[in-house]
N, C-alpha and C positions, 0 to 999 in steps of 0.2 A: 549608507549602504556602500559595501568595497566596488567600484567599477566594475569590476569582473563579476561581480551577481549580472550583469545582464549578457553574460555570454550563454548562448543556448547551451541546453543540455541534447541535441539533438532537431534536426531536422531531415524529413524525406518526404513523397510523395504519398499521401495516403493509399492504403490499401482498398478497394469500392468493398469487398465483402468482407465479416467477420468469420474465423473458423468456425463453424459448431459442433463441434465434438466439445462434448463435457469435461468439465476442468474439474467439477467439484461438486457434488450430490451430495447435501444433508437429508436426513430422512428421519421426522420426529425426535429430534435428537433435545436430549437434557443436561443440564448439568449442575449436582445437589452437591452443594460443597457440606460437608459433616464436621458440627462444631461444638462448640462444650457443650451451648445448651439445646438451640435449638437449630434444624439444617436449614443452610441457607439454599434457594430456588435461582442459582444465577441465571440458566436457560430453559425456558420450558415450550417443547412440541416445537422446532424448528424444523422446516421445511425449507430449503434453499438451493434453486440449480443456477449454477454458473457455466458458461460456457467457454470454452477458450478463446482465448483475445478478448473476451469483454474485460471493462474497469469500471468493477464495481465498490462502489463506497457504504460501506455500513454507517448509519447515521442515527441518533437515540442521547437523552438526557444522560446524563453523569449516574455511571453503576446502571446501566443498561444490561450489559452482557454484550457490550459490540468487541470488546479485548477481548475478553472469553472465547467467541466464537471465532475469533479470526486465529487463537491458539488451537482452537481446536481441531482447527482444519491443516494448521501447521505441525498437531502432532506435540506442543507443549502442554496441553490441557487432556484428559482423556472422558466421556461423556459417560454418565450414566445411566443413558439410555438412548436406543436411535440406532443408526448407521451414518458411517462418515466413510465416503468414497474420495479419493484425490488422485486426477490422473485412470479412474478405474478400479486403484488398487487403495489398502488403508492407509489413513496418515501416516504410519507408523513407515512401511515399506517405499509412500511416495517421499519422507524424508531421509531412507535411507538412499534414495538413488537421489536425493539431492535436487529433488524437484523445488523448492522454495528457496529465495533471497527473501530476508526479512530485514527491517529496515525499522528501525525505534523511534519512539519519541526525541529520547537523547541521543545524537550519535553515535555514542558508547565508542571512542576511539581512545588508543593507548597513548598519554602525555608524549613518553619517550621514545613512541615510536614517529617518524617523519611521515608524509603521507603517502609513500608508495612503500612503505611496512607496512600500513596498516593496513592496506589494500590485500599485499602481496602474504601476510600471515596465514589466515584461513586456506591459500590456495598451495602454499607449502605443508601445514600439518595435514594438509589431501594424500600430500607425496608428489605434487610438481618439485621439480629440477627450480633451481635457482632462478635461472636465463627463462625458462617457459612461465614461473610464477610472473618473474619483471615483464614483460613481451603482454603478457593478459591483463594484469594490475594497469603498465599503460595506456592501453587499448582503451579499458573502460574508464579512467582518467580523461582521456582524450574526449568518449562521448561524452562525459556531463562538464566537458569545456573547463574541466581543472591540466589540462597538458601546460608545465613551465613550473605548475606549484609544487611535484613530485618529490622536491627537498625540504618543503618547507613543513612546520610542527602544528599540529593542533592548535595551540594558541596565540600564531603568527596567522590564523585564519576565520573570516567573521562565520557566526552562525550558522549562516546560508550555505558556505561555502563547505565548513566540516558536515554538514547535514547530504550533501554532494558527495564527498567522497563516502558518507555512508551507504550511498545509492552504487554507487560507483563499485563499493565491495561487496555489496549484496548483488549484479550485475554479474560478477567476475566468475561466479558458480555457472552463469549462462543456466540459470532457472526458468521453468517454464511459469513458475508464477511468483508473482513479488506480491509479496507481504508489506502492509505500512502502515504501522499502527502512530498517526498524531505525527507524519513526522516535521510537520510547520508549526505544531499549534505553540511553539516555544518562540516563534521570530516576529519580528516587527511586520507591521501588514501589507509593507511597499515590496518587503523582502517574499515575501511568503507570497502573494503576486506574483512576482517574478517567475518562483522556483516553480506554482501553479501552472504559471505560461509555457517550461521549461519540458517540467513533466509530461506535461499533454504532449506536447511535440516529439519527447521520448517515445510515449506511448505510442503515438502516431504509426512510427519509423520502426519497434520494433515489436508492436501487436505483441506483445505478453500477455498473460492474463495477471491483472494486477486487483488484490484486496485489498481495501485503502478506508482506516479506521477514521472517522471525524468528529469532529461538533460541530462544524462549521458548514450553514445551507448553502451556501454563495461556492464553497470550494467543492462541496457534493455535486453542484449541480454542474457548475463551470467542467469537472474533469470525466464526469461519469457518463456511460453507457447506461450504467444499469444502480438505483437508489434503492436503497435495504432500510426503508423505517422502522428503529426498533421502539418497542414500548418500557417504563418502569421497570421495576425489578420485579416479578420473574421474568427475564429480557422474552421477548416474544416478539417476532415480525407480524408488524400492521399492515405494512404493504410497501410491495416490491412495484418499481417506475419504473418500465422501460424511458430512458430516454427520446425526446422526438428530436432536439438539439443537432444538427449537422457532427459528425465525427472530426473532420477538422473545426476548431477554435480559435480567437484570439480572446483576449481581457473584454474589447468592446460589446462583446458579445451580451457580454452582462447589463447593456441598456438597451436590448430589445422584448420587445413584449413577450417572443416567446421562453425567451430565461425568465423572466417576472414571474410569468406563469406558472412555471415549470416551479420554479421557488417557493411561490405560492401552495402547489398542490404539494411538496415538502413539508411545510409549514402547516397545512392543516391538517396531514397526518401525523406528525411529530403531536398537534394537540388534541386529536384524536384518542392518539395513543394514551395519554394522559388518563381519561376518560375510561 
């Protein structure tokens, strides 16, 4: 791992309360995708309130509908039944005011661009000025502890790192919620650790309201407020975990009874859902 993965991505003082005012209202919602022969059932009767500042993590077997729904809420999928509120208003209007940073699996960053283009692109075809693109691109560089790399290319930098400045650009919109679909399940597990450790203390410092797609019970339970068990395919929620976990974390946290637990009743929903 490059030394610099263990630079925070932020730290500050926990906030004692969460806002609640609602980030995100699904309401019976579906989603039948129409195919040669027969339709497919990605989401069926989804029910899901978020609130703001909570981090919550969708979690569910391969072809669940946990990508689906976390599109759908960002306004790239559209539902075939239900209601989707975001912000109040529809996905549609909360992604026109630019309420979502979305964050991929892959970084999706340009080879030939260095790493304060690719920062700084998105917030130029906005219509920033040059100087105010560079000034914000920095900024958010600076939190996730990439400040000094701003010259350097995409493949001058390990996994962790370009997966950072994906954060970093999705960040630079100053969205009220971040989207993140899988974006470790590609790195090694000391690495992906880290970034785990990183994130949380982002989260901490800047209480966003963050959807965060997984497979991973150990990384659901370790970052989240709030656990979305989904079932098979037609995806459907088994059941939603308030976390009991203190809001600040460290890694160690992970060898107490109460994470065990908490992992556990994970674990038996995930096979529940099965069922």
């Amino acid at each position: 791992m490059n030394h610099s993965e263990s630079t925070h991505l932020g730290t500050a003082p926990s906030q004692t309360h969460l806002q609640q005012r609602t980030a995100v209202e699904v309401r019976n919602a579906s989603v039948i995708y129409q195919t040669a022969d027969t339709p497919v059932h990605a989401l069926s009767d989804i029910d899901l309130h978020i609130a703001e500042g909570e981090f919550v993590s969708l979690i569910g077997p391969s072809g669940c509908g946990k990508t689906t729904l976390m599109r759908v809420i960002a306004d790239l999928e559209h539902i075939s039944a239900g209601e989707v509120l975001v912000n109040g208003v529809s996905p549609h209007d909360a992604r026109l005011a630019r309420a979502y940073g979305y964050v991929f699996q892959a970084p999706a960053l340009f080879p030939w661009r260095n790493v304060l283009a690719n920062v700084t692109l998105p917030l130029q075809i906005q219509g920033k000025g040059k100087a105010e693109a560079k000034r914000i691109a920095m900024e958010h560089l600076e939190r996730v502890g990439l400040k000094g790399f701003e010259g350097k290319y995409p493949w001058q930098l390990s996994g962790g790192m370009q997966q950072r400045v994906s954060i970093a650009r999705a960040l630079s919109f100053e969205p009220k919620i971040l989207m993140m679909d899988e974006p470790f399940g590609a790195l090694d597990e000391i690495t992906r650790d880290r970034l785990n450790e990183q994130l949380q203390q982002l989260w901490q410092r800047e209480r966003r309201t963050v959807v965060f797609v997984t497979h991973s019970i150990a990384e659901a339970v370790y970052l989240s407020t709030k656990i979305v068990v989904m079932s098979p395919r037609p995806g459907r929620i088994v059941k939603v975990i308030d976390s009991p976990l203190p809001d600040e974390r460290h890694l160690g946290l992970r060898d107490t009874p109460a994470f065990m637990e908490l992992a556990h009743e994970v674990r038996e929903a995930l096979a529940d859902g099965h069922h």
